[in-house]
N, C-alpha and C positions, 0 to 999 in steps of 0.2 A: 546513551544519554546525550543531550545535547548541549552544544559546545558554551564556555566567554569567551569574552573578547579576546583578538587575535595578539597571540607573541611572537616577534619572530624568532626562525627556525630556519636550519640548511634546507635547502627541497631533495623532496626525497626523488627517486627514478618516475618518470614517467607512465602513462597510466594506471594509477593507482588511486584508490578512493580512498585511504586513510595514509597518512606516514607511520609505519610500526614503530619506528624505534622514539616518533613523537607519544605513542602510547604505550609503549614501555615507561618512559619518562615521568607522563605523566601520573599513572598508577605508582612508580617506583615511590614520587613524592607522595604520595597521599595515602600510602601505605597506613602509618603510624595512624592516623585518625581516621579512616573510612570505615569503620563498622559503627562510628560516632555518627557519620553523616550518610552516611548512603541508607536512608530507610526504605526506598526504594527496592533495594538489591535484600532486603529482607522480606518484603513483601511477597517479590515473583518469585522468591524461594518458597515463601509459606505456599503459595498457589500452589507450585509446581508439586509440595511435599501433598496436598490437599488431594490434586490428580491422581496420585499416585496411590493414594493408600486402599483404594478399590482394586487394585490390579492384585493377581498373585503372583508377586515374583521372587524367587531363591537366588537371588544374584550374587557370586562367587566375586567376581573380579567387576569393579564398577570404579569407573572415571568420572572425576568431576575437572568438565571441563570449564575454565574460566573459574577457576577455584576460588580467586581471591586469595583473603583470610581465613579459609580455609571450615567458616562455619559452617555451611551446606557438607561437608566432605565426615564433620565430625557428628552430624545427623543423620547422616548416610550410612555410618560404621555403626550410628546408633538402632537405626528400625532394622538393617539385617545385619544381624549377627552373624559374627564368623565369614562376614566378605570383608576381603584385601580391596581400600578404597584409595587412587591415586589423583592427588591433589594437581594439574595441573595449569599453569598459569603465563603468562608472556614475564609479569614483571618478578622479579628475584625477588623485591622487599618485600612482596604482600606473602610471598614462599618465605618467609624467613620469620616474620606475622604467624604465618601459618601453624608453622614448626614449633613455635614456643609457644601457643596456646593449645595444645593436646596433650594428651596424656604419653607419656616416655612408650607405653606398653599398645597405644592404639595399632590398630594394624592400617594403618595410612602412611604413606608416603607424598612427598612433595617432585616435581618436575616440571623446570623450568622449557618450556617448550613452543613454538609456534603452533596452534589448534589447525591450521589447515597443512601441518606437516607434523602427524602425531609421529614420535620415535615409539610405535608399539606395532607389537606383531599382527598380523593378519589373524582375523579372527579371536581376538585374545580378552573381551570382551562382552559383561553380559549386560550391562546398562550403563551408556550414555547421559551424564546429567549435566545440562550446560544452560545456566542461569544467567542471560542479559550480556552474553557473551558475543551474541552475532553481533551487536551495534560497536564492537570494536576489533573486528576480524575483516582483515582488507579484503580476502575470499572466502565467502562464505559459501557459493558452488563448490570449490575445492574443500572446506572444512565440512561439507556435507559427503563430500566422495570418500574423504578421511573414516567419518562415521563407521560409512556403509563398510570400506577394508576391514576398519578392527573390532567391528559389531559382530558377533556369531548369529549365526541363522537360529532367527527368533527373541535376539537378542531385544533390549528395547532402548530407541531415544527418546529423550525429555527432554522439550529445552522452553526457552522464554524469549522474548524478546520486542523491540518494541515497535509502534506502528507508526504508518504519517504524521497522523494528528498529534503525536505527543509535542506537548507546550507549542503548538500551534502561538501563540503570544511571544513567544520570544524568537521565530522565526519570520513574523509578519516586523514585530517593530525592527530586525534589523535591515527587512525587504525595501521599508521606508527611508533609509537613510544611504543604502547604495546595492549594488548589485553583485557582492562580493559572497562566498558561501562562508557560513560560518555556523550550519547545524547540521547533523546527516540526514541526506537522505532517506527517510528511515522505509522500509518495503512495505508493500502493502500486505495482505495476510495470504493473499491469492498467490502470490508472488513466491512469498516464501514456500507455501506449500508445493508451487509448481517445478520449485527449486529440489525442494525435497524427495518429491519425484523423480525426478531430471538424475538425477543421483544413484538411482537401483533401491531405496528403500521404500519400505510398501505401508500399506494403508496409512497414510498420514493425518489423523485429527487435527486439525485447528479451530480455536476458539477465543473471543475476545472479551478481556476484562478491560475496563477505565479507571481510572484511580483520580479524585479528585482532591486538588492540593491547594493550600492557600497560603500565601506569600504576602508579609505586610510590604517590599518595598524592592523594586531590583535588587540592591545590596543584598539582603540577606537570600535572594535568590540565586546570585555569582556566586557568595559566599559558601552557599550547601553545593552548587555543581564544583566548587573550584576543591573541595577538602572532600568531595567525592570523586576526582581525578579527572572530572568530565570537562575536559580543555580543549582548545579547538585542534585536534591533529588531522585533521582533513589534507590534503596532500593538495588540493587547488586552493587552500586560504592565502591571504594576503601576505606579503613575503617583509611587509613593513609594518610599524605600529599603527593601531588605527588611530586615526585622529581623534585629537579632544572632543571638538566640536561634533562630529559627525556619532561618536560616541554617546557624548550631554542627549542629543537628540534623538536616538533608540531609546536612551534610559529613560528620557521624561514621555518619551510613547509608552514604554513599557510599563513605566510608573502607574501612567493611565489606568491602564488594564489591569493592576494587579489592585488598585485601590476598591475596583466594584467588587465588594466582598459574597455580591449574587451572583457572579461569576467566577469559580476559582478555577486555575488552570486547571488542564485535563492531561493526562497520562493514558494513551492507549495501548496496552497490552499485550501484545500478544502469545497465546500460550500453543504448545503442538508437542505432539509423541507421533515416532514411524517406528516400525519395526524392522529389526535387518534380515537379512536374504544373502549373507554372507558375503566374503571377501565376491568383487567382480573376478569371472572368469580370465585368463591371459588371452592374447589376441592368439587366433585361430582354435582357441580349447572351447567347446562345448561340455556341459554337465545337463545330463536327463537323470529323473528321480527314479531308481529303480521301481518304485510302484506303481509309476505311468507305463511300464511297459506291458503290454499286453500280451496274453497268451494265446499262441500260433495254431489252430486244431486241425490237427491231421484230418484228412476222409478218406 
């Protein structure tokens, strides 16, 4: 999602395109009321569930990655019965959210963990569901490599996430007033995929949805990103408060633009499924499919 205006924060280590422990932080806070505000994060959930209900799959053991509040994980447990579904997530509150809105008897669990360092076995895994989770994962190369480890061969991933264009408006009006970052970079759809590849997982789908949103005034626009956790933790934002003035003057651009009600912002979507191809081999081990091999004929 993209960011408001900037807080300051300790910096985090160098090269890195998010501060983690700024988006622990800020999910931690907005825990309590995000299933109020994040309509968003229900939407690319419905999509994703939408995707899905054509495929046939019996999936035993399924991760919901970037859990949240854990309501994707409790719809998970719902369409396949009798799979073990693990809720997990960066921030503790939304795992704690989680926890007390299920049923004592669901077979879901919660786990608090970094997505580009899953603590799960190699192979242990038959579906991947991770909703709007890559726009706050500092490696998403490496949370694709993760995938591929604890996805079983044929296993499947789902995920969402978002494109450049989204709120294009609130990235132009703050371009106008200095040259500071303060929305992510979000990937383009080719990118992700290419990514996804780069990775060992195989045929990759992607496809684009837009979602069109109308906002009577900045305010209530910070307002729904700020109580859907979407703060600025970018790891190169301003290390001080922004100024008043400099402030007043993105808002009244942005104001601009949110008043033409024949313009509503745009949300570009992105949605993709890869299937896995098992944990990668260790260096120097090769694996051939015994039914590539062919038979030898005497003469």
């Amino acid at each position: 999602m993209p960011m408001t205006p900037d807080l300051p924060d300790p910096a985090p280590p160098g090269g890195r395109l998010l501060d983690t422990a700024s988006v622990r932080r800020r999910f931690d806070r907005a825990a309590r009321r995000f299933d109020e505000a994040d309509f968003v994060h229900r939407h690319t959930a419905a999509g994703l569930f939408e995707r899905l209900a054509p495929m046939r799959l019996a999936p035993a053991r399924i991760l919901d990655a970037g859990s949240a509040t854990g309501s994707a994980s409790r719809e998970l447990a719902r369409r396949y019965r009798g799979s073990r579904v693990l809720s997990l997530d960066l921030s503790h509150a939304m795992l704690v959210c989680a926890r007390s809105r299920r049923s004592r008897f669901a077979r879901i669990r919660e786990l608090q963990a970094d997505a580009s360092r899953l603590p799960l076995a190699d192979g242990s895994i038959d579906l991947v569901f991770a909703n709007l989770l890559l726009p706050w994962t500092d490696d998403a190369p490496g949370f694709f490599r993760e995938v591929r480890r604890v996805l079983r061969r044929e296993g499947l991933f789902a995920f969402s996430t978002l494109g450049p264009d989204t709120l294009r408006e609130l990235r132009d009006a703050w371009a106008a007033v200095d040259d500071d970052v303060h929305v992510n970079p979000f990937p383009d759809m080719h990118d992700v995929g290419d990514a996804v590849l780069r990775a060992g997982l195989a045929d990759p789908v992607l496809d684009v949805d837009r979602l069109a949103v109308t906002w009577p005034d900045s305010a209530a626009l910070f307002r729904d990103l700020t109580a859907a956790g979407a703060r600025n933790s970018l790891a190169g934002r301003r290390r001080t408060l922004t100024g008043k003035r400099r402030f007043a003057r993105m808002r009244e651009r942005l104001d601009a633009e949110l008043a033409d009600p024949a313009a509503p912002c745009e949300l570009e979507i992105v949605f993709g499924h890869a299937w896995g191809t098992g944990p990668a081999p260790a260096p120097g081990e090769y694996r051939l499919d015994v039914a590539a091999i062919g038979r030898r004929m005497r003469r």
